[in-house]
N, C-alpha and C positions, 0 to 999 in steps of 0.2 A: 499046121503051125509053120508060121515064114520060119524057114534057117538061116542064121547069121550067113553074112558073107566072109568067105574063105579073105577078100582081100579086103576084106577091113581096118585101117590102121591104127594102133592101140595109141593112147595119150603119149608113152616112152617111146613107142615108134617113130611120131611126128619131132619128140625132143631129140631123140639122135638122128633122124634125118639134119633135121634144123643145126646142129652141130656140126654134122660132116661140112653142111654146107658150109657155113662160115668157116672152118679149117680151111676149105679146099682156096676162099673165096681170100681170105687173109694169105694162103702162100700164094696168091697169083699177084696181089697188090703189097706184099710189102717184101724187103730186100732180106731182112733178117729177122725171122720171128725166132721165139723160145717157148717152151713149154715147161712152166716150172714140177718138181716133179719132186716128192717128197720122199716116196713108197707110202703116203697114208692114202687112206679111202681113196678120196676125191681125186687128187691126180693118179689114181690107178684107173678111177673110170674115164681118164682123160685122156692117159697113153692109150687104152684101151681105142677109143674115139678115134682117137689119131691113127691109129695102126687101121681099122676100118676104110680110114677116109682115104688113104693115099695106097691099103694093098693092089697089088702084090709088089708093088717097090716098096723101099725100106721109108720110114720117116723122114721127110726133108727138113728135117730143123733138130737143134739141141735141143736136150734138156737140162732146167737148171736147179740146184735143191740150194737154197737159206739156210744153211746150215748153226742151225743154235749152239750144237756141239753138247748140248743134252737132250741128246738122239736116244731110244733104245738100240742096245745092235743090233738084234733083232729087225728092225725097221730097217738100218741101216744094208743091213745084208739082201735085205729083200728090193733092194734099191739098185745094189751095184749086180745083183745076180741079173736083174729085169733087164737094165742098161744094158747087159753084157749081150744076153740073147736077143735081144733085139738089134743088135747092132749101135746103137746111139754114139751120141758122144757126150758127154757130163760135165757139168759146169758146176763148180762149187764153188758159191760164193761165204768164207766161212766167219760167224760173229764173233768166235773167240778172236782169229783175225784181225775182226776191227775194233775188238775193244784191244787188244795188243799195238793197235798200230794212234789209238785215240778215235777214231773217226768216231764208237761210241762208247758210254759208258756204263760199266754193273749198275741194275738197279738195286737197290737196297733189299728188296727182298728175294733178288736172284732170278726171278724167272727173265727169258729173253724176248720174248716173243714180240713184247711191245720195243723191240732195236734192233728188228729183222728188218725195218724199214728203212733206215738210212745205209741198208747192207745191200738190199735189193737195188735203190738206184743206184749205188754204184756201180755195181753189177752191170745194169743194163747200162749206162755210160763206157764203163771199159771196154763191154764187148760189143757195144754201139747194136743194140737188140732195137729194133723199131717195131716189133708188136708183141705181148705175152699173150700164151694162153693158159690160165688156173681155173680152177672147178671153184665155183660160191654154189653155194643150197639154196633154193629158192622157198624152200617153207622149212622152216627150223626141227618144228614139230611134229609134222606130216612123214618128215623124214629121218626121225630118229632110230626106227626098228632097221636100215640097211647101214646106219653107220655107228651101231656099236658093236664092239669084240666082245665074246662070250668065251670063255673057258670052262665048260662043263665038269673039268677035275676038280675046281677050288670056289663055285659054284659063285662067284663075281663076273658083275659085266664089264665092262670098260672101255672106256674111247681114248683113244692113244694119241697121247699129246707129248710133249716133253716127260723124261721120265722123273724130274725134278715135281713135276704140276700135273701129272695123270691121276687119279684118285679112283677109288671101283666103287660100286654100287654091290650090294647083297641078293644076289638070283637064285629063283630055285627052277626056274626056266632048263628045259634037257632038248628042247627041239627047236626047231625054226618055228615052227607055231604057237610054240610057247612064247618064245621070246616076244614076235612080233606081239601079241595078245596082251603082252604085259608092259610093254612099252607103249601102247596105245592106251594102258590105263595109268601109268606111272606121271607122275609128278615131279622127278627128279630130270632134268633136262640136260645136256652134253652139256650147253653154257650155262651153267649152271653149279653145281654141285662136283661135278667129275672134274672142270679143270681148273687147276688154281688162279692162272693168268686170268681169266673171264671174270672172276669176283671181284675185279678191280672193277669191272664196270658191266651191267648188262646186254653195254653194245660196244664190249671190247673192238671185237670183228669186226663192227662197222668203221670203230674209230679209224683204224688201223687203215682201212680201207682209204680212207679221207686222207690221211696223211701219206697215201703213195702204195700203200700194200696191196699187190695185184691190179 
């Protein structure tokens, strides 16, 4: 029986190659990049990335966080703990801020998320940023078992969004294999059900995107 080869490279091998690349390839060509950086999932697998591409120096570029200001603190703390040890520098661009100053205004049902965007090009205008880098998912659904939070004590899963718009889902999942098993049969999706902002539209994320986000 043939045995696999030792130097086989797995489908996530080729994605984080192909990522260092382009980090490495965006700090040689442009003057000022950012990495926006939330402490949620996605931009943890992205300082992550980043920290791979340029060890053993330190990160060459900020980071920056959107700050909607209905943060968990939790989230929050896991944010300024990360920044600290890594050495970074942190950029806060904050929405309370520009609805205080008018740049934008509460929506009527309070969430923020859809007036992070005329916060963010600010943002890059002030600090004159010429490239970002942010985490987008490339399969919604393929990828919902690594990005939800599970708390085994209160037996809810949940994907951490604003704490005003986070919602939980009913688990009886106690393992990583459980989890994953039941997410691959579940029906309830991140955009979906769990976060409040998303029910405005099915392709909140996308909109958002169209209009300057990330």
């Amino acid at each position: 029986m043939k045995q696999p080869s030792p130097y086989r490279v797995s489908h996530l091998d080729a994605l984080e190659a192909e990522s260092i690349f382009v980090m490495r390839e965006v700090m040689a060509e442009f003057e000022r990049p950012v990495m926006l950086f939330s402490g949620g999932k996605d931009s943890i697998v992205m300082l992550r990335l980043a920290e791979k591409a340029f060890t053993p120096a330190r990160i060459p570029f900020p980071v920056m966080h959107i700050d909607t200001g209905h943060n968990f603190p939790e989230v929050l703390e896991y944010r300024d703990s990360r920044v600290a040890e890594m050495g970074l520098h942190l950029v806060v661009a904050s929405v309370q801020e520009a609805i205080n100053t008018g740049l934008v205004r509460e929506l009527p049902d309070g969430t923020r998320n859809r007036i992070q965007t005329p916060v963010l090009l600010a943002a890059v205008e002030k600090y004159r940023f010429d490239a970002l880098f942010g985490g987008a998912r490339r399969d919604e659904e393929k990828a919902r078992a690594k990005e939800r939070m599970f708390s085994f004590r209160d037996d809810f899963g949940r994907t951490v969004s604003d704490a005003s718009q986070t919602a939980a889902v009913l688990s009886d999942a106690d393992t990583v294999e459980k989890v994953i098993d039941e997410v691959a049969a579940t029906r309830v999706t991140e955009r979906g059900a769990t976060r409040g902002d998303d029910r405005v539209s099915e392709a909140a994320m996308e909109d958002r995107k169209r209009e300057g986000y990330f």
